[in-house]
C-alpha positions in Angstrom: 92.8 70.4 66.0 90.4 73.2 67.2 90.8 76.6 66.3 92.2 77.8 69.5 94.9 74.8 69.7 97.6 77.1 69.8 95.9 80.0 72.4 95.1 76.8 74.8 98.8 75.4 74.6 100.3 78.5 74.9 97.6 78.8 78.2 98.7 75.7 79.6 102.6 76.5 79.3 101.9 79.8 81.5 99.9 78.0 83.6 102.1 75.4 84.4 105.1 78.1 85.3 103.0 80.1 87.1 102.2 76.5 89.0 106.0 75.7 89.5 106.4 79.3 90.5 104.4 79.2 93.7 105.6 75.5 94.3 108.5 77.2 94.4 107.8 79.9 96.4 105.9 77.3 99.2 109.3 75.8 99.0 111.3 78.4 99.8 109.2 80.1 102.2 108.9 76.7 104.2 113.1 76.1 104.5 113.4 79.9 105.3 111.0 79.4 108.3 113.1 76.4 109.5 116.3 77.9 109.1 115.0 80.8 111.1 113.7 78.5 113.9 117.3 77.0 113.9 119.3 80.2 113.8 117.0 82.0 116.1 117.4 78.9 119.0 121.3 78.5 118.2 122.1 82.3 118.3 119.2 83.1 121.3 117.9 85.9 119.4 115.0 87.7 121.2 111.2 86.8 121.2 110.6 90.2 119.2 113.3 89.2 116.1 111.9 85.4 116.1 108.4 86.7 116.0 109.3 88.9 113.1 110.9 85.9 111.9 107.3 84.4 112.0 106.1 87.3 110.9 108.1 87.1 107.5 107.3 83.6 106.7 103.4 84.0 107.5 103.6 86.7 104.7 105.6 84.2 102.2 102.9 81.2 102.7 99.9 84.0 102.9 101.8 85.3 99.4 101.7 81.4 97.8 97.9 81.0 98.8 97.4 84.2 97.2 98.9 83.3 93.6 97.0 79.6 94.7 93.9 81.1 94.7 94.3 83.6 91.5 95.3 80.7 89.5 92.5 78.3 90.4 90.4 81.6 89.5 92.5 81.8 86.2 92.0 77.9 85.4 88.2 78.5 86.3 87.8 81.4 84.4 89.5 79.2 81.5 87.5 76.2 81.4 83.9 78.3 81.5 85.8 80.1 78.0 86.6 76.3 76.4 82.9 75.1 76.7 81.3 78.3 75.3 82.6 77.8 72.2 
């Protein structure tokens, strides 16, 4: 066992909920955006309230490749720290 066992477990936990987090948040954002094309065709809302619709769920995937890419950054950042020392 190294001497940072404990810092690297305890790396990998948060990394795996911030993981699940944005799985989730791809998740939601993707059944929101369905249920929005569904309920804006069903109750004929206007162009303007669909596109805002659109809108909405653009921001929530934007959101997830966000957290994505600081994670990948995180993970990169953590590896370069392992083989130093």
């Amino acid at each position: 066992m190294t001497a940072g066992g404990g810092d690297d477990r305890a790396f990998a936990q948060a990394f795996a909920r911030a993981s699940r987090r944005v799985g989730l948040i791809f998740a939601a954002t993707a059944l929101f955006w369905i249920l929005a094309l569904e309920i804006g065709q069903a109750y004929d809302l206007t162009p303007r309230v669909r596109a805002f619709l659109d809108l909405m769920a653009l921001a929530g995937f934007g959101w997830g490749l966000w957290l994505t890419y600081r994670l990948w950054r995180l993970r990169q950042g953590e590896r370069g720290r392992s083989n130093r020392g």
